[in-house]
N, C-alpha and C positions, 0 to 999 in steps of 0.2 A: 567906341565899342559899346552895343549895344549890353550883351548880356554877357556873363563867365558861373559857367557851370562849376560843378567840386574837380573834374579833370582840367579845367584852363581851355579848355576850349572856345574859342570865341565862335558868335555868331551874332553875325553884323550885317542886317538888312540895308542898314544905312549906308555902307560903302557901293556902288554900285559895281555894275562887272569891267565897267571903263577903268575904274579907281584902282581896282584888282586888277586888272590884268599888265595897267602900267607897272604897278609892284612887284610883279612876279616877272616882266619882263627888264624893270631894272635891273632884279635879282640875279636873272640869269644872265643879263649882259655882265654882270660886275663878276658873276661866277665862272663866266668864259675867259675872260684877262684874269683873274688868280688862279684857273686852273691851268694856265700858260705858263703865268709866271712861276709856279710852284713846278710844272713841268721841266722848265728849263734849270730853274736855281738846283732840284736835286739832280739833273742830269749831270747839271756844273761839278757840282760837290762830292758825287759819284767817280768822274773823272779825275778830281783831284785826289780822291782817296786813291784811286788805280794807280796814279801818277806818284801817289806816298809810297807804294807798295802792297795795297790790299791787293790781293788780289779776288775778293769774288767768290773762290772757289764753297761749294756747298756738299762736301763728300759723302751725305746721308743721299743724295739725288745725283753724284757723279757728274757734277755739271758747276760750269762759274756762270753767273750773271752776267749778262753781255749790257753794255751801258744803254739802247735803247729800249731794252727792259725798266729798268728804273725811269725813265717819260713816259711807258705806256701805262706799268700799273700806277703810275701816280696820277696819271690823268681819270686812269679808270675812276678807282678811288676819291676824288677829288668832285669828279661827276658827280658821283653817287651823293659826298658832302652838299654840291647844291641841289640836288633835289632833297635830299631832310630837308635843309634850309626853308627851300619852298615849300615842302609839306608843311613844318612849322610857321612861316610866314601864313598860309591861307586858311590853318586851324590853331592857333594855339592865341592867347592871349601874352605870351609873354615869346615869342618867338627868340629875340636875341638868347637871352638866358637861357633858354630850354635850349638852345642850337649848341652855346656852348658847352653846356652841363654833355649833350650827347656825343658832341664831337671830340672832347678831352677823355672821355671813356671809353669811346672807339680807337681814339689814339693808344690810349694805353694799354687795351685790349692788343694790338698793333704790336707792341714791342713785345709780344711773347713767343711769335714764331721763330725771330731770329733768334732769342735763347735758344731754342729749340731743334734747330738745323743743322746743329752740328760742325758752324764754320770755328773758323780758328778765334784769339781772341783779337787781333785785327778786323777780320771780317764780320767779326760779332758785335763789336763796337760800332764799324763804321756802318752797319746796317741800324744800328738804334738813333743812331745819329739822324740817315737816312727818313726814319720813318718820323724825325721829328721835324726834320728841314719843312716840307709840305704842309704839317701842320702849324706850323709856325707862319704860313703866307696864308693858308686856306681860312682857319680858325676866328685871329681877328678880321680882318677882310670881310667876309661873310657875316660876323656878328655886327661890324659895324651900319653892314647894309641893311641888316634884317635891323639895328635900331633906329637907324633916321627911317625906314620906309613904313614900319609899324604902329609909329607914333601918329 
């Protein structure tokens, strides 16, 4: 790395766009298989809670969560994670750290809506569970990439 400004921002003449692009296209290959796997493991976990008796239901919106709800917005969401990722990978000087510092804050911004929705305390529990499953695959996974490919 050439230079780091007082924001951490890098800027790196030295890297060419070949050097860059394989990084960000590692990044996003490795972010396609965790945002799979994080799809599948809380659709799992979701299931099984149904299967314990949660049932889902959200009586502030008159509606229970149907199980291919819990794959879409986790995939959404998980998306979204690797592009920070990549934002951080192509600007920051310290990309893992800043990934995680932002991801564990989003996460826990995360667990205040299910406080908030008015399920029972089944369905409120296994929803915080829920939003932790994904990040628990997304989080290291992605820091780990963003530190070997940074260095």
């Amino acid at each position: 790395m050439d230079s780091m400004n007082d924001t951490g921002v890098v800027a790196s003449p030295a890297v060419g766009r070949t050097g860059q692009s394989r990084r960000l296209r590692g990044l996003a290959g490795t972010g396609v298989v965790a945002t799979l796997a994080a799809m599948v493991v809380t659709t799992l976990a979701a299931a099984l809670a149904r299967a314990a008796g949660v049932d889902f239901e959200i009586p502030d919106r008159g509606e229970t969560i149907p199980l291919p709800g819990f794959a879409v917005v986790t995939g959404f969401f998980s998306v979204v994670g690797v592009v920070i990722a990549a934002a951080l990978l192509r600007w920051s000087a310290r990309p893992a750290q800043r990934f995680v510092w932002t991801a564990v804050s989003l996460t826990a911004i995360s667990l205040v809506p299910p406080l908030l929705a008015g399920g029972d305390t089944a369905t409120t529990t296994a929803l915080l569970g829920l939003h932790l499953v994904p990040a628990a695959v997304m989080i290291p996974t992605l820091a780990r990439s963003l530190h070997t490919r940074s260095g």
